[in-house]
C-alpha positions in Angstrom: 0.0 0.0 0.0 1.2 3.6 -0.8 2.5 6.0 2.2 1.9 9.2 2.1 4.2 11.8 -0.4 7.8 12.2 1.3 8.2 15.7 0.0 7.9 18.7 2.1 5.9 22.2 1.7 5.7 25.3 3.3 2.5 25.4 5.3 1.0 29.0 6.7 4.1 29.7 8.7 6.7 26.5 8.6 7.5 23.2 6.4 5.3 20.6 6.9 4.3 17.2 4.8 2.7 16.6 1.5 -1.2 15.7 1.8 -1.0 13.7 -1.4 -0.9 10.2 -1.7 2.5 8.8 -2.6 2.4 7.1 -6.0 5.8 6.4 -7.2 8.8 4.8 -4.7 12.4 6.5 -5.6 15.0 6.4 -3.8 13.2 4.1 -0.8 10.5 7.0 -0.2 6.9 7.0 -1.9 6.4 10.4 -4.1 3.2 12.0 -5.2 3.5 13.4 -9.3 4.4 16.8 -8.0 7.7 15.8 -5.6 8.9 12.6 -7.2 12.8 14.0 -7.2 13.5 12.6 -11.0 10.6 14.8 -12.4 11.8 17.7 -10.4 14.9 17.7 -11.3 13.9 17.3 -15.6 11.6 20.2 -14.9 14.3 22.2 -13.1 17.2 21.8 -16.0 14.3 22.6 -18.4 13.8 26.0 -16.7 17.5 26.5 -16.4 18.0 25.9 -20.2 15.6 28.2 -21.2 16.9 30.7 -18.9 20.4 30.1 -20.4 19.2 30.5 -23.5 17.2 33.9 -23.3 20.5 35.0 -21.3 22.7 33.9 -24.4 20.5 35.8 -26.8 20.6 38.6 -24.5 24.2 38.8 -24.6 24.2 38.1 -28.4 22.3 41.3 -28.7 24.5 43.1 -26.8 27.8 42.3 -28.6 25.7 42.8 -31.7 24.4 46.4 -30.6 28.3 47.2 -29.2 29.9 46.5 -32.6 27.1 48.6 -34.2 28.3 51.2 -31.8 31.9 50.9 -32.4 31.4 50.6 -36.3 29.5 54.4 -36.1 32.3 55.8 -33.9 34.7 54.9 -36.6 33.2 56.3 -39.2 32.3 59.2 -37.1 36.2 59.6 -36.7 36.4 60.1 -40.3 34.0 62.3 -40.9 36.4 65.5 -40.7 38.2 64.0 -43.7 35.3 63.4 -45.6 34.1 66.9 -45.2 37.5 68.5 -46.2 37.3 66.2 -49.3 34.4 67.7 -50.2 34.9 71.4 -49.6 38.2 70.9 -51.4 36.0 69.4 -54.4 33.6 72.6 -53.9 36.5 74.7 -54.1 37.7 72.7 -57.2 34.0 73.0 -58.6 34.1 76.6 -58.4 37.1 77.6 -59.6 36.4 76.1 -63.2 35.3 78.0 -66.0 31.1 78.8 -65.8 30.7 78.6 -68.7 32.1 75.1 -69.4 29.0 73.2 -70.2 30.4 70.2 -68.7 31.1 71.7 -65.3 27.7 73.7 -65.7 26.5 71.8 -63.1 28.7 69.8 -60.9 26.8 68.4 -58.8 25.3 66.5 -61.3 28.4 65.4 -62.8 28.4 60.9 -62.4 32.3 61.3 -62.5 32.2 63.7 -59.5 30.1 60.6 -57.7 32.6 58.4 -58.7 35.5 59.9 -57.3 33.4 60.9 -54.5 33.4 57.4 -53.8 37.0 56.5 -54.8 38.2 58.9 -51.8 35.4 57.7 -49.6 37.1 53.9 -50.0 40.6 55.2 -49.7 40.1 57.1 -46.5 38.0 53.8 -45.5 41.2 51.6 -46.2 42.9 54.1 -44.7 41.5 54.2 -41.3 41.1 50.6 -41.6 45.0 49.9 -41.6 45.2 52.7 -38.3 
């Protein structure tokens, strides 16, 4: 015949027994479903790993968002350059002659993109090998 549950609770004010029927013997002692030490223990490692893994994704997130941060303060750090580049294009810009249909509007000009660009990746590899 089945004992009482060996497992323990906490009553109004102190630990006292389990009022359920014991249903399964492990370990010598009879266990209702809820305290049966083998089931407890599954569920407990089941919580933990799903803890673990919402930490890991947390800290995935993080290193993620940190590299983000550090990617923006190094192009930030160029971003002086850049800005002399392009005033000393301005300047360039301006100083040719008005008239010139091709420099009409140089803003406009694809070439003026394209070296834009050509500068942008040298200051990029620059800074890179720094």
């Amino acid at each position: 015949m089945a004992e009482k549950c060996a497992g323990k609770v906490w009553g109004s004010y102190d630990w006292g027994s389990c009022s359920y029927t014991g249903k399964t013997e492990e370990g010598g002692k009879w266990w209702c479903s809820h305290h049966l030490p083998s089931r407890v223990e599954a569920k407990r490692t089941a919580r933990e790993a799903e803890w673990q893994a919402e930490w890991d994704a947390r800290e995935a997130r993080i290193a993620v968002g940190q590299a983000e941060a550090a990617e923006w303060d190094r192009r930030a750090a160029l971003y002086p350059d850049l800005v002399a580049i392009l005033h000393e294009w301005y300047d360039e810009c301006e100083n040719e002659d008005p008239d010139d249909p091709v420099t009409e509007d140089w803003r406009l000009q694809p070439w003026i993109e394209g070296e834009l660009v050509v500068r942008t990746r040298e200051l990029l590899k620059k800074a890179d090998h720094d």
